[in-house]
N, C-alpha and C positions, 0 to 999 in steps of 0.2 A: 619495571613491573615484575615482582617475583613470578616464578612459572606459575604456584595455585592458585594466583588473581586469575578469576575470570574476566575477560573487556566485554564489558555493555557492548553490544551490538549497536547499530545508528538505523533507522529508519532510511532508505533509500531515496523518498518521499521527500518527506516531510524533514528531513536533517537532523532528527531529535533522537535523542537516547531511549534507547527500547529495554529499559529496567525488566527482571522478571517478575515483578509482581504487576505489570501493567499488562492489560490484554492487549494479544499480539496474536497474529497467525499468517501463514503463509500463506505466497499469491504464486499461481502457476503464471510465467508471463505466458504461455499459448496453456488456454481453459481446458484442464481437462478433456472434456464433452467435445475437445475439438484436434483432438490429437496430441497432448500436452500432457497427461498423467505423468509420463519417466523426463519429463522434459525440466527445462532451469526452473527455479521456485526462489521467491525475495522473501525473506522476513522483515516485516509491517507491523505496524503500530494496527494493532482491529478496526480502527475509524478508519485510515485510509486506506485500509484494504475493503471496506464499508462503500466509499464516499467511488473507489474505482467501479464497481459492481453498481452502483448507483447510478452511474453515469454511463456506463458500456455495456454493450450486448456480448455475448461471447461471442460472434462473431466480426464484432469490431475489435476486440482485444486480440481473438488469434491473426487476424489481417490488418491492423493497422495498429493495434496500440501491445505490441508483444515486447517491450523493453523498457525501462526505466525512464530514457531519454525520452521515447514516445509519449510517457506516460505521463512526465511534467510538462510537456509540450502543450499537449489536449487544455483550450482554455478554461473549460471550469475546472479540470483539475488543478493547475497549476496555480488557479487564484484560491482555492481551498488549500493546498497545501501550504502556499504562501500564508495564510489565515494560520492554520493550525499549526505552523512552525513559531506561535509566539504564545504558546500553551505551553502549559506544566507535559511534561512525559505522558502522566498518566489520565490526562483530562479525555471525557467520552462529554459524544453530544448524540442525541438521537440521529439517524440519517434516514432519509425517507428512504420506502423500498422502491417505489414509485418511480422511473425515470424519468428525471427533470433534463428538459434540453433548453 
């Protein structure tokens, strides 16, 4: 790779290549709102930083789910990310705001 390639970034998640024209944004693993502002941050594909917030309260994310490994772990996530790791990069789908348990 010459040096002025830039490398796609990989979604942590979901395994898939995080293009810059695909919405993406950063995920505090400890929430902000819970001592986490200057702390590690993942770059994510928008839906599965969508689908984590969907499913966790910030204070299951700062106490239980504060790391990658955690985060595949937790069973709805891991069976959505498994789902959405056989999408296009760029594919979105609505995500309920609503917590689904």
């Amino acid at each position: 790779m010459e040096k002025h390639e830039k490398q796609i970034p990989i979604c942590p998640l979901c395994l898939r290549n995080i293009p810059p024209d695909v919405p993406q944004s950063l995920h505090h693993l400890i929430p902000k709102l819970k001592g986490g502002k200057k702390g590690p941050t993942i770059l994510l594909h928008h839906i599965c930083h969508k689908e984590i917030h969907a499913a966790l309260s910030e204070g299951e994310l700062a106490q239980h789910f504060n790391s990658v490994e955690a985060l595949k772990a937790h069973p709805r996530l891991s069976k959505f990310f498994n789902w959405v790791a056989k999408r296009p990069a760029n594919f979105m789908s609505k995500v309920p705001k609503k917590r689904r348990t």
